[in-house]
Backbone as CSV, one residue per row, in Angstrom:
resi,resn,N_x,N_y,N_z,CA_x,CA_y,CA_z,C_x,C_y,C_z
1,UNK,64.573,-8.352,67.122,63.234,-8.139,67.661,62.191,-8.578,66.647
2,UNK,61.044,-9.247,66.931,60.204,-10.145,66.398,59.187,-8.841,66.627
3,UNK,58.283,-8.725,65.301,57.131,-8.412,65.391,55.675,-9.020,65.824
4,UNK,54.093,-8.333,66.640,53.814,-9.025,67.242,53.139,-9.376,65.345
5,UNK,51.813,-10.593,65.837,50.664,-10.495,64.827,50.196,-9.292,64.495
6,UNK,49.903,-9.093,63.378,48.815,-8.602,62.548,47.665,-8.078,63.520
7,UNK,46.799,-9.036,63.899,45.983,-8.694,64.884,45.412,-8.215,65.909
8,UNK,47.113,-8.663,66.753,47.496,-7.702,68.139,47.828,-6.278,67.762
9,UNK,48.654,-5.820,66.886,49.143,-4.828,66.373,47.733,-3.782,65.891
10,UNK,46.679,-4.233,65.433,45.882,-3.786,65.344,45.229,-3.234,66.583
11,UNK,45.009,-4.463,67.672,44.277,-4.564,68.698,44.688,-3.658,69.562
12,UNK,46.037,-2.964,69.714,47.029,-2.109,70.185,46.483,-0.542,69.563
13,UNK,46.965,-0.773,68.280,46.673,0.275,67.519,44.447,1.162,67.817
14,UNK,43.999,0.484,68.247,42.220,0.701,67.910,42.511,1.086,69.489
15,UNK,42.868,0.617,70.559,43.157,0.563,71.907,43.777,2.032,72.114
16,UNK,44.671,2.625,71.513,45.720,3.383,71.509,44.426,4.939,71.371
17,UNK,44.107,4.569,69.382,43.330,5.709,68.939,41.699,5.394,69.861
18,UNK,41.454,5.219,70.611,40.461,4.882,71.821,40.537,6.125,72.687
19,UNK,42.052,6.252,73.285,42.489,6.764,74.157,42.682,8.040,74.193
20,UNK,43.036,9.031,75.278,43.099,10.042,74.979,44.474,10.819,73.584
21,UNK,45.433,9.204,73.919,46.447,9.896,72.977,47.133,10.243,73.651
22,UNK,47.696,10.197,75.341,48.554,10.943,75.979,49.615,9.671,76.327
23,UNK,50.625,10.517,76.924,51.926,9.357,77.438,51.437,8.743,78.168
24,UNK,50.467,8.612,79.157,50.516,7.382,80.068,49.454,6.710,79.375
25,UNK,48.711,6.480,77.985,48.199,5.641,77.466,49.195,4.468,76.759
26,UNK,50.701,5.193,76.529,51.220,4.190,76.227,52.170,3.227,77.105
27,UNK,52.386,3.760,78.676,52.360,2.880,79.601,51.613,2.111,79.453
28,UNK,50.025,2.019,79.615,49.241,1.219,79.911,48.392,0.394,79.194
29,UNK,48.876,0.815,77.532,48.802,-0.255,76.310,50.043,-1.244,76.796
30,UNK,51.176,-0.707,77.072,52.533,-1.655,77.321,52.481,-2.442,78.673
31,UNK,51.489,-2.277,79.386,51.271,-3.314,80.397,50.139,-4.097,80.339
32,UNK,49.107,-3.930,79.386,47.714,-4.565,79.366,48.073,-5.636,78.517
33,UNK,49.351,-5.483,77.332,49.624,-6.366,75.877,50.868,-6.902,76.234
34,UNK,51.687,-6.595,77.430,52.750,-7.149,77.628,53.518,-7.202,75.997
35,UNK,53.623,-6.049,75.510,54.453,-5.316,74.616,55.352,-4.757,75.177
36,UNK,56.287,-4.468,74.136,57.443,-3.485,74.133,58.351,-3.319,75.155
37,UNK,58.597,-4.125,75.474,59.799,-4.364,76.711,60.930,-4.374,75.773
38,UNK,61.682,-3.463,76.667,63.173,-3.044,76.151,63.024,-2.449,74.699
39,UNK,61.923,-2.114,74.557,61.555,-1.470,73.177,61.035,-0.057,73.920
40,UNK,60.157,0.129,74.175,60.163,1.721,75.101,60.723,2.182,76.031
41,UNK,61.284,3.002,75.711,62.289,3.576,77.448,61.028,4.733,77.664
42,UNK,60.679,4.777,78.782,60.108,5.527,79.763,60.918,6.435,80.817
């Protein structure tokens, strides 16, 4: 598994602490960044 950029990882991360902080924020970081497939089980 390949890490993303620097940038995105950030862009994820500022997106994330934005949010309330709950589980379905990280559904919907993982569908907006097309991240973490087969990397989060839900």
């Amino acid at each position: 598994n390949t890490q993303q950029d620097v940038s995105i990882q950030l862009a994820i991360a500022t997106c994330y602490m934005q949010s309330n902080g709950n589980g379905s924020a990280v559904l919907r970081l993982k569908n907006l960044f097309q991240v973490g497939y087969e990397i989060i089980n839900l």
